[in-house]
N, C-alpha and C positions, 0 to 999 in steps of 0.2 A: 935703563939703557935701551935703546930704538936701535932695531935691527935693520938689517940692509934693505929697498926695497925687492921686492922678489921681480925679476927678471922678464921683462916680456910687459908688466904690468904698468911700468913709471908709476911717477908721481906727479903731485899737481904741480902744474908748472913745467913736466920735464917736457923734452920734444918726443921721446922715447914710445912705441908702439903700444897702445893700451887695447885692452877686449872694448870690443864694442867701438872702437874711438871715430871709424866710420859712417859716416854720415846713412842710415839706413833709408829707405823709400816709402813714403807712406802715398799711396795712391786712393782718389778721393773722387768718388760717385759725384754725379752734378745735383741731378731732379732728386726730388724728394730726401735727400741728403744732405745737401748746403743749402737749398734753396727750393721752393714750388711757384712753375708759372702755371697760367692760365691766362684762356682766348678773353676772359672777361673780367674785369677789374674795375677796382675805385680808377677814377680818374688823375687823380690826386695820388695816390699809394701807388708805392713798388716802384719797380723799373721794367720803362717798356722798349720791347724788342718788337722791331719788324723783321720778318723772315721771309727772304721770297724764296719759293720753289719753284720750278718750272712754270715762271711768270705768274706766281699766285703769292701773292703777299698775305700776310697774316701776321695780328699784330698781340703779342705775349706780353703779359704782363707779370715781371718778376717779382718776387717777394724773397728777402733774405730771412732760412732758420737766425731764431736767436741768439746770440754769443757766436756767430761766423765769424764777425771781423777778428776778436778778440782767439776764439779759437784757431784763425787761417796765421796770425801772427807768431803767436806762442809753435805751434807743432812745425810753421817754417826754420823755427831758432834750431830744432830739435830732428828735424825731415828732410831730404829732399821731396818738395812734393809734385807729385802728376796727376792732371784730371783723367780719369778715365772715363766716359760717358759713354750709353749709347744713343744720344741725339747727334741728331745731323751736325755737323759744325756748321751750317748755315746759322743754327739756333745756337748752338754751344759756344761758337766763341765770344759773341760778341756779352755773353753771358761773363764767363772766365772773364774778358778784358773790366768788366763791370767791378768785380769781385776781387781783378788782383789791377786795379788803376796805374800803378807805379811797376808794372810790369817786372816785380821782383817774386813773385810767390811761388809760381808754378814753372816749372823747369820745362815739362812737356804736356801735351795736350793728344791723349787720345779721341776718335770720337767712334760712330758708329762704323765703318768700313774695317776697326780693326776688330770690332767685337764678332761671334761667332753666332748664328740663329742656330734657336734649340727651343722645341716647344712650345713657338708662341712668343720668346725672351730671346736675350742676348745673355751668353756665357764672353767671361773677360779671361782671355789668357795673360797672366802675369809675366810670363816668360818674353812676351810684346815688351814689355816695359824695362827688367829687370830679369836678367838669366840666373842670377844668383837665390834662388829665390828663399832661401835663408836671411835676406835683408831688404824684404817685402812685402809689404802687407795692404792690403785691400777696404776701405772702407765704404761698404754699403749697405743698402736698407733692403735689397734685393739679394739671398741667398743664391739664385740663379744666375747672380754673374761671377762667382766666386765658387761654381761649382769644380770648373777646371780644377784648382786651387784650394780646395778647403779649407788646407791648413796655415793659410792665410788670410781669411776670411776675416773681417772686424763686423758682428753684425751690429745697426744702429736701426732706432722703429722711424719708419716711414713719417715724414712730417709734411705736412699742408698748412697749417695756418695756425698752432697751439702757438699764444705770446709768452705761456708760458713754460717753455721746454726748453731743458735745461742737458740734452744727451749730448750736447758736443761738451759743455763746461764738466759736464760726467767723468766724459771721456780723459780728459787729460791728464789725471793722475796715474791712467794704465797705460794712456800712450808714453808717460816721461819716464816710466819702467820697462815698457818693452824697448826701446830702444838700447839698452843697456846688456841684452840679449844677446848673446851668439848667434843664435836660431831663431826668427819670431814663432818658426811651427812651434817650436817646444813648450812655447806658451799658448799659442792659440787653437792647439790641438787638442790641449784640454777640456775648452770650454764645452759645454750638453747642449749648445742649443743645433 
């Protein structure tokens, strides 16, 4: 005999308020996290950005980590997601529009003016993105921008140019579990590193 479902939780299919059912915020470092430029490239490889500043152009050449597209799809089914970067959006967006073409992936776009200077770095306040911050989580390779934050922190190693790294396709099995969480602190404040 199958009992009633318990109250608050539904079932599948119901319309009924489940835990977690909320779409939670995963927020997603640009440089060396999704992707690394640099002023010198194949000619051929990557994708190139011109950036001008105060009439000084300069021309970046992108390179996407591996399993980005594959990983920007999948954690969109399962995220709201937002870039937070601290590059210029002279450089950052026209990056972001490279990465999400069909202008479906990224809900908002932070860049450098919301981040904080500390020490030589930028600290990333979450609370900019998301006040809740129970349903927020931070992914970057830089512990210094999730110091605000800690216990939101996702940390990921720093990538340049490995073809074979494999830390976003890593990642998806803890990100399609934390979502599922009340609290992402209650999970991420665990971790030792």
């Amino acid at each position: 005999m199958m009992g009633r479902p318990v109250q608050g939780l539904g079932t599948p299919g119901s319309h009924g308020h489940r835990i977690g059912s909320r779409k939670k915020t995963l927020v997603l470092d640009l440089d060396e996290t999704l992707i690394h430029a640099t002023l010198r490239g194949a000619r051929t490889q990557g994708y190139v950005v011109e950036v001008v500043v105060d009439q000084h152009s300069c021309l970046y050449h992108v390179y996407k980590r591996p399993h980005v597209d594959y990983f920007l799809k999948k954690v969109s089914e399962w995220y709201k997601l937002v870039i937070f970067t601290a590059s210029l959006a002279e450089y950052a967006d026209p990056v972001i529009d490279w990465l999400d073409q069909n202008h479906t992936l990224f809900q908002k776009r932070y860049f450098r003016q919301a981040c904080s200077p500390h020490n030589g770095g930028y600290t990333k306040d979450l609370t900019v993105v998301e006040p809740d911050l129970s349903s927020v989580c931070l992914l970057d390779n830089s512990p210094m921008s999730y110091l605000l934050n800690k216990e939101n922190g996702i940390p990921i190693d720093t990538w340049i140019d490995d073809p074979n790294d494999e830390a976003l396709l890593d990642l998806l099995p803890f990100l399609d579990a934390l979502r599922f969480t009340e609290d992402v602190r209650s999970v991420l404040s665990l971790r030792t590193i």
